[in-house]
C-alpha positions as CSV (number, residue, x, y, z in Angstrom):
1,X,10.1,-9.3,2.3
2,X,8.7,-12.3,0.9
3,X,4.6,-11.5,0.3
4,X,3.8,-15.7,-0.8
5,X,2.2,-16.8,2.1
6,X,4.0,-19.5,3.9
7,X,1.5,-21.2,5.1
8,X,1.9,-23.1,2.0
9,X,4.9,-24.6,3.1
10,X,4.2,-25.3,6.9
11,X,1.8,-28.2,8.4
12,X,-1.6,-27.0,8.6
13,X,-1.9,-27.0,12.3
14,X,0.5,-24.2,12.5
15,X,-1.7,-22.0,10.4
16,X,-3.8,-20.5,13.0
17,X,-0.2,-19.8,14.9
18,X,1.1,-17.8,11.9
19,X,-2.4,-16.1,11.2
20,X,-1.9,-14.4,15.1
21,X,1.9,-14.0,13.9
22,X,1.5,-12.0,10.8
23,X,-1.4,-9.9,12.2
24,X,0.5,-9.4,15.1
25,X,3.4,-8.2,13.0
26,X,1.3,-6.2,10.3
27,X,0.3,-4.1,13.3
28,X,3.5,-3.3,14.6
29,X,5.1,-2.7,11.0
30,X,1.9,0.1,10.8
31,X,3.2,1.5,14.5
32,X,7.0,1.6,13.2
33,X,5.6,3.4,10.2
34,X,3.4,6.1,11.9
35,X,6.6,6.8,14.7
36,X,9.1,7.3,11.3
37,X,6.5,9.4,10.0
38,X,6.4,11.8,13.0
39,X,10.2,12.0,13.6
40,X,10.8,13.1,9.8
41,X,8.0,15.6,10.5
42,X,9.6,17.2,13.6
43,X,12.9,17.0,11.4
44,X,11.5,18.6,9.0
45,X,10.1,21.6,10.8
46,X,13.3,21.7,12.4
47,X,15.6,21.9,9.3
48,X,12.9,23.0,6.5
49,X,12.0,26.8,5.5
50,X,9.5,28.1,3.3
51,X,7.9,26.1,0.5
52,X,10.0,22.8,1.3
53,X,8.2,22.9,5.0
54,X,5.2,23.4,3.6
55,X,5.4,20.6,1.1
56,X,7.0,18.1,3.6
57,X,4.2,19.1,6.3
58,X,1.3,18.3,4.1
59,X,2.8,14.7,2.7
60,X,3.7,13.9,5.7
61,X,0.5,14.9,7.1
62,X,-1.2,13.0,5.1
63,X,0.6,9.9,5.4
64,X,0.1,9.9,8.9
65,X,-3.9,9.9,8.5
66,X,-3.3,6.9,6.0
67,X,-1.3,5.1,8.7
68,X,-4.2,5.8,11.7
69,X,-7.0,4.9,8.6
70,X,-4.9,1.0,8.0
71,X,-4.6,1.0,11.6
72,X,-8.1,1.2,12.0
73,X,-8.6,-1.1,9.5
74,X,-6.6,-3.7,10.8
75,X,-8.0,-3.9,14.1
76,X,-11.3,-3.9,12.2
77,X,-10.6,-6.9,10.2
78,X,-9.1,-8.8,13.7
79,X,-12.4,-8.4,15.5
80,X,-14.5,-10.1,11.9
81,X,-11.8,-12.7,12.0
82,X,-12.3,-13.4,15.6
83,X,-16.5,-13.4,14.9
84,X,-15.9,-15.7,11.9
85,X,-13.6,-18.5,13.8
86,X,-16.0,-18.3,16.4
87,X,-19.4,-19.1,14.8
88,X,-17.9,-21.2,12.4
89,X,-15.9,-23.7,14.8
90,X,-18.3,-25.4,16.9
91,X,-16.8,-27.7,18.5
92,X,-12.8,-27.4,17.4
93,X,-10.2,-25.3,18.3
94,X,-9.4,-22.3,16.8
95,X,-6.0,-24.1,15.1
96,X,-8.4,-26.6,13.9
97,X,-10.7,-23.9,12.4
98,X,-7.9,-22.3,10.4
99,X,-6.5,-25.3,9.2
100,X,-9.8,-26.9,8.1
101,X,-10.1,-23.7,6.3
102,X,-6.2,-23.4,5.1
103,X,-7.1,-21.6,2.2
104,X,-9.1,-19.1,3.4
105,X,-6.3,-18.5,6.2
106,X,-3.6,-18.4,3.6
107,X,-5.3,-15.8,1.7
108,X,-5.2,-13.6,5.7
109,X,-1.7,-14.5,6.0
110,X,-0.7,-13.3,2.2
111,X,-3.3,-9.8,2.7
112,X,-2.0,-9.0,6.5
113,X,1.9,-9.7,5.0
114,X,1.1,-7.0,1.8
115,X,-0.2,-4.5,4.2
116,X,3.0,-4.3,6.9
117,X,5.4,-4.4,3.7
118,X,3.1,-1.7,1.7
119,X,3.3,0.3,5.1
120,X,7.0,0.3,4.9
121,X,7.8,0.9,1.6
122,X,5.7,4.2,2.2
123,X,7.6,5.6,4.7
124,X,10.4,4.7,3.0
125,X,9.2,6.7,-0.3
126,X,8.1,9.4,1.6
127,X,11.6,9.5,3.6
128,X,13.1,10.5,0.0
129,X,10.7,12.6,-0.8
130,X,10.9,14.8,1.9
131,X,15.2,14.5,1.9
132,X,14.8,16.2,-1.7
133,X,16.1,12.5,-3.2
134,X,13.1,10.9,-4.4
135,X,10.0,11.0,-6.4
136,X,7.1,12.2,-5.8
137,X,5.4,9.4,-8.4
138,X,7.0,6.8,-6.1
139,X,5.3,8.0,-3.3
140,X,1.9,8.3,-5.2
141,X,3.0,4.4,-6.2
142,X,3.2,3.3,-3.0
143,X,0.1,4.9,-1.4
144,X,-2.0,3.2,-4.3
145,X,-0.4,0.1,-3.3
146,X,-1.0,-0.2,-0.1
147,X,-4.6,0.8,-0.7
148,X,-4.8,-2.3,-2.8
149,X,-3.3,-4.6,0.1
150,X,-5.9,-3.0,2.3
151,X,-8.4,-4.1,0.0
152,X,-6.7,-7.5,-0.5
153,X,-6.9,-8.0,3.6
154,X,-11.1,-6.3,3.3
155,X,-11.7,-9.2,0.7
156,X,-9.6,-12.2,2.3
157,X,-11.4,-11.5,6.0
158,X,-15.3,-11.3,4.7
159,X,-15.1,-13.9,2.2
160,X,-16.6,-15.9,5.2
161,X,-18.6,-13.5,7.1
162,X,-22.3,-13.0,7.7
163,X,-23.5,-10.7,5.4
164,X,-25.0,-9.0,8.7
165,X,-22.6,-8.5,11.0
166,X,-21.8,-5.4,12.1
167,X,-18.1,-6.2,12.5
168,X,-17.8,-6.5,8.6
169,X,-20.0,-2.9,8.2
170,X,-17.0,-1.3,10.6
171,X,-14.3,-3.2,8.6
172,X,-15.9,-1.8,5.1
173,X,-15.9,1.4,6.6
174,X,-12.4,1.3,7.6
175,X,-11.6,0.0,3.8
176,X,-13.9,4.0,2.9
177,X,-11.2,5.6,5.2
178,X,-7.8,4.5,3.6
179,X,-9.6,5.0,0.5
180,X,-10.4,8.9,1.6
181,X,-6.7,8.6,3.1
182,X,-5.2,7.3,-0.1
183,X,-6.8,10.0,-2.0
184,X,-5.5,12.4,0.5
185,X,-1.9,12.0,-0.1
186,X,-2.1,11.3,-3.6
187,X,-3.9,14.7,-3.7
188,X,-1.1,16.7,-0.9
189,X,1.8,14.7,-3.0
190,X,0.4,16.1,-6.3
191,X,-0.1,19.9,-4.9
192,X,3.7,19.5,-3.5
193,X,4.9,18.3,-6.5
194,X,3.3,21.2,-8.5
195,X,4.7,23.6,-5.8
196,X,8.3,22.8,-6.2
197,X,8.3,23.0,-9.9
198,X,6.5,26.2,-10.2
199,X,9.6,27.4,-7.4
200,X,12.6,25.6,-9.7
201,X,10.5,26.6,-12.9
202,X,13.5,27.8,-15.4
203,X,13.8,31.8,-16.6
204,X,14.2,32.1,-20.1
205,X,14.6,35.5,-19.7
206,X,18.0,36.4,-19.9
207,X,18.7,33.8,-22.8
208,X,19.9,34.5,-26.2
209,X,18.5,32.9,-29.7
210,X,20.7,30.5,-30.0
211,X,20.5,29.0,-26.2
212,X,16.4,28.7,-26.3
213,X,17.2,26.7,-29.7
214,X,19.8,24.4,-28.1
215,X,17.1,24.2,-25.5
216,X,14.4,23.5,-27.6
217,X,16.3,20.9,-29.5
218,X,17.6,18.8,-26.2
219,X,13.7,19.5,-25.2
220,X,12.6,17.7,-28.3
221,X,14.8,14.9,-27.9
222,X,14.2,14.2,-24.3
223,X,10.1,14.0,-24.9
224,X,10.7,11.4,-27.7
225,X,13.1,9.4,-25.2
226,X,10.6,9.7,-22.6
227,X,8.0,8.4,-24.9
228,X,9.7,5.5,-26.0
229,X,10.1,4.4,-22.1
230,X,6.7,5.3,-21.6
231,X,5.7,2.9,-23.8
232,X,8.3,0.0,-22.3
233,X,7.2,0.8,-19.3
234,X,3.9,0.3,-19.9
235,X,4.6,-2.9,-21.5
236,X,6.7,-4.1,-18.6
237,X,3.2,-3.0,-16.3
238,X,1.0,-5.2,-18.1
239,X,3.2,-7.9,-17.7
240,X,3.9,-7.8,-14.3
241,X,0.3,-7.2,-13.4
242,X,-0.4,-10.5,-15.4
243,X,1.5,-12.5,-13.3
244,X,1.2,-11.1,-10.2
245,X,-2.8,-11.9,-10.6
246,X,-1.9,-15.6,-11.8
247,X,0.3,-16.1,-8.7
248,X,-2.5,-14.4,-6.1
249,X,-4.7,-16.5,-7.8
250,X,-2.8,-20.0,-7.3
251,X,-1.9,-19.0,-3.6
252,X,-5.1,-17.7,-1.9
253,X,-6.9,-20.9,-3.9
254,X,-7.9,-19.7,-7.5
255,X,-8.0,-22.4,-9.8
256,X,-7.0,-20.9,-14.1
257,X,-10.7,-20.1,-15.2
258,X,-11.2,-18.2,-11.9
259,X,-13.2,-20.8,-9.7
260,X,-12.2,-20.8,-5.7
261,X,-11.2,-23.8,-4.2
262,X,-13.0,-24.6,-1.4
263,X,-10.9,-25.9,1.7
């Protein structure tokens, strides 16, 4: 899914039409999400024994608190955008609000879009998780992720609130509770991941001299491979972090030496 805004590339009266669009669809994509989440849970507990159900019940525990915390969040940052059009329109529409104020309403548009996608892309992580073909590092990706959206959609929506309202203090306190949520299934993805490998831990028991010194040697040489693409990888990070902050920048109205461009 494309996460660049399109109200860059639409007239500006149809802004405030794809503002109610995206935030419409953001909270549907987080309702998908949470159903997917509870029917590979009741597969789960149907098909799973042992340490596997365990495992699968707690990550997919947890992601189901961090879908209820975005949802939250969402609806949160929906009432402050509501407050903000409204004291900040006088006399014009909302359409004419939002376009007045394209780049503010751009920068809802690009947030709102990064959450629904981040929301997906869990689920889908934590769907391979749990069918024993993916990562758990994926899915401890992906729920950092979509903790940054979050905050991405907490910073687009106050950048023109009161300082005051109470509508912002619920929105910051729904940004503490996918934080808290976040943590939570980084924290039940680690434990699984720890649980599993402690189960499918190798016995070197019943091996002879020269077997634990083949397995040594192929030991030695996968940990220098794995360093080297540790190191590419890391590389490749920077780089793509670099960019991704010059094009955020350029689309929610950042000019090269940081300044904001006032609508």
């Amino acid at each position: 899914q494309e996460l660049r805004p399109r109200g860059l590339d639409v007239k500006q009266e149809e802004l405030g039409d794809l503002v109610d669009k995206e935030m419409a669809a953001t909270a549907v994509a987080i309702e998908a999400a949470a159903a997917r989440i509870e029917e590979m849970l009741s597969k789960a507990r149907a098909g799973d024994t042992g340490v596997k159900l365990e495992v699968n019940e707690r990550i997919l525990g947890s992601c189901t608190g961090l879908m209820q915390a975005i949802h939250v969040l969402v609806l949160a940052s929906k009432d402050l955008q509501r407050e903000i059009v409204e004291s900040g329109r006088g006399a014009a529409s909302p359409k004419e609000f939002y376009a007045k104020n394209s780049r503010w309403t751009e920068g809802l548009i690009s947030a709102s879009k990064a959450v629904g996608w981040g929301a997906t892309v869990l689920v889908d992580a934590a769907d391979l998780v749990v069918q024993g073909k993916g990562t758990f590092e994926e899915l401890m990706v992906c729920s950092r992720e979509i903790a940054a959206s979050t905050a991405q959609l907490v910073a687009a929506s106050k950048v023109k609130a009161d300082k005051d309202s109470a509508n912002l203090c619920k929105l910051q306190q729904a940004s503490r509770g996918v934080n808290q949520a976040t943590a939570s299934v980084v924290a039940s993805t680690k434990a699984g991941k720890s649980q599993v490998e402690d189960k499918d831990s190798m016995d070197f028991s019943s091996m002879t001299l020269t077997q634990i010194k083949r397995q040594e040697m192929d030991s030695q040489v996968r940990v220098l491979e794995l360093e080297n693409q540790l190191q590419k990888e890391r590389q490749k990070l920077g780089e793509l972090r670099k960019k991704h902050y010059e094009l955020a920048g350029v689309a929610e109205g950042w000019e090269e030496d940081g300044e904001w461009i006032p609508a």
